[in-house]
N, C-alpha and C positions, 0 to 999 in steps of 0.2 A: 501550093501547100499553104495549109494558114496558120499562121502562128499559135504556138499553145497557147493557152488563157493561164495566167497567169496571176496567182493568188492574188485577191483586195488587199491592197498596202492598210497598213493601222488609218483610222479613220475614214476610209473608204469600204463602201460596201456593195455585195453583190446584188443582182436582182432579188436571189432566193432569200438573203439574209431581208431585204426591206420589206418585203414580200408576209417573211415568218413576223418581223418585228412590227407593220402594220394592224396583220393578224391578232399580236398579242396585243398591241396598245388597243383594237376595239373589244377585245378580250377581256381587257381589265378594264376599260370604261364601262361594259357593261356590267362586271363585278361591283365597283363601286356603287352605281345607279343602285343596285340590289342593295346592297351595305348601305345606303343611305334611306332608301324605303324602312328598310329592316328597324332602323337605327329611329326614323322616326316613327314608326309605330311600335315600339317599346318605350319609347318619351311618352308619347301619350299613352300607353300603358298606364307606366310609372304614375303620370297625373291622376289618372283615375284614378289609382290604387292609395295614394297617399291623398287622394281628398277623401277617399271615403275611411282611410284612416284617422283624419283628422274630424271625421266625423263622427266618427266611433267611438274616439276620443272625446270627444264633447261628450256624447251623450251619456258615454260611460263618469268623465266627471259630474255631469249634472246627475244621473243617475246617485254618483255615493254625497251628493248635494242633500239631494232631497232624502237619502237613506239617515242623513246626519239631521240634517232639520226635521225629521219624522220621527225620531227619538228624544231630540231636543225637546219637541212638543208632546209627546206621552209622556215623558217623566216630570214636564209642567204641567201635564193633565193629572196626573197622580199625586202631584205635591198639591194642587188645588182641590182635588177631591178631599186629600186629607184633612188639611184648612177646614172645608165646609163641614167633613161631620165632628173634629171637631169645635166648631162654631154651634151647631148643633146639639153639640154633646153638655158645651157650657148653657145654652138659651134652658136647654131641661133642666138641667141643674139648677140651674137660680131660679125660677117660676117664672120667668118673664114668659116663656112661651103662654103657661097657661092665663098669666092676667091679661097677654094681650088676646087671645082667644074670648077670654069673656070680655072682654070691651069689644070686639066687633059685634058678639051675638047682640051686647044692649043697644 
């Protein structure tokens, strides 16, 4: 006769339990391998994504840069056009235009 087999005491364990628990540890090493692929190509995702954010960013400030400095500069083009005619508007005025006109013709 042979003896029954007798439950694994706490801390002991049977074939089938190392067996299942071998199982799950290359189970879950191979889960994490995955999770850490995953993990780093969503990092490099993310890099891309936030450089070309940061680029976006630039160009969009440079963008309302030159939107500001292109206003800047037409409303000095318009305050100097004004300047000129009337600088213009006094040279008629006074005659200078015309005595300087007859002094080149002589």
């Amino acid at each position: 006769k042979q003896a029954p087999e007798r439950p694994p005491r706490a801390g002991e364990k049977g074939d089938k339990e190392k067996h299942v628990d071998t199982a799950l540890v290359v189970k879950l090493q191979k889960k994490v391998k995955e999770l850490e692929k995953e993990r780093q190509r969503l990092l490099r995702e993310l890099e891309r994504k936030s450089d070309s954010t940061e680029t976006s960013q630039e160009s969009s400030s440079d963008g309302i840069y030159e939107t500001i400095k292109i206003q800047e500069l037409e409303m000095e083009n318009s305050h100097l056009k004004k300047d000129l005619a009337n600088m213009r508007e006094s040279i008629a005025k006074s005659g200078l235009f015309e005595q300087g006109t007859k002094a080149v013709r002589e």
